[in-house]
N, C-alpha and C positions, 0 to 999 in steps of 0.2 A: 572446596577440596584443595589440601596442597598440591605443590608438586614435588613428584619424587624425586628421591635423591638420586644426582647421575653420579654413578662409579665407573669408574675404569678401572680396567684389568691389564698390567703391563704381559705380556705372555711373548713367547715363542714359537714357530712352531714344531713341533714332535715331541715338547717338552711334556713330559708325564705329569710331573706336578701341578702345570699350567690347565691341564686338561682338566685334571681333576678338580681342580678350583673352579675353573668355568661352570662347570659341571655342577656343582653340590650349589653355585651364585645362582643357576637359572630354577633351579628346583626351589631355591627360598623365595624367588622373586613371586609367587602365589602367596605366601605369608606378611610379606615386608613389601614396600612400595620404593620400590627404585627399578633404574634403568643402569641397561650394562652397557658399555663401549668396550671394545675390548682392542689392542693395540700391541701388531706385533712388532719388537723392539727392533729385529733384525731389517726392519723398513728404514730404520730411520738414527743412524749413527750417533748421533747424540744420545738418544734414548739409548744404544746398544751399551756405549760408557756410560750412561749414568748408574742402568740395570745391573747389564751383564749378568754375572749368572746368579745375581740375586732375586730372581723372578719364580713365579710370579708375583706379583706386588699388585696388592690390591689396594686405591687411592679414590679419597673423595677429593676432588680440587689438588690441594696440594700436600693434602693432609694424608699420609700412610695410615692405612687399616692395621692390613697384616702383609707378609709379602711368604713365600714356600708353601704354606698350607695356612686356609680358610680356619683361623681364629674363632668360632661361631659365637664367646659370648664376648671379646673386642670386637663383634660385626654389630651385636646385639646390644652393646652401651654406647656404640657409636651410635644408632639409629637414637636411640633413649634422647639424647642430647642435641640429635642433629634439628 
């Protein structure tokens, strides 16, 4: 069996769009085999300028998915590939 793929979620917290993204990733993870980390940017200043308010941003590694709203078929041709 592989192993799944770790994603991370750059987020905020109170962000609306952030939620919702988390939100629609844990309901696919029954479908698709990965793991979620999720990381909020205002912890860690680097991250706050890299992000800022282009969150959330959804990254395997160092590779961007999608970032504002869950992409589902660039989530769906990432996996194809990964």
């Amino acid at each position: 069996m592989s192993t799944p793929l770790q994603l991370t979620l750059y987020r905020r917290t109170g962000c609306h769009l952030c939620e919702a993204m988390q939100g629609q990733l844990l309901a696919l993870q029954k479908d698709y085999a990965f793991s979620l980390q999720t990381v909020d940017i205002d912890d860690d200043p680097a991250l706050e300028a890299a992000y800022g308010e282009q969150i959330p941003v959804l990254m395997h590694g160092e590779t961007e998915i999608c970032h504002y709203f869950l992409e589902l078929s660039k989530l769906q041709q990432y996996f194809s590939q990964a």
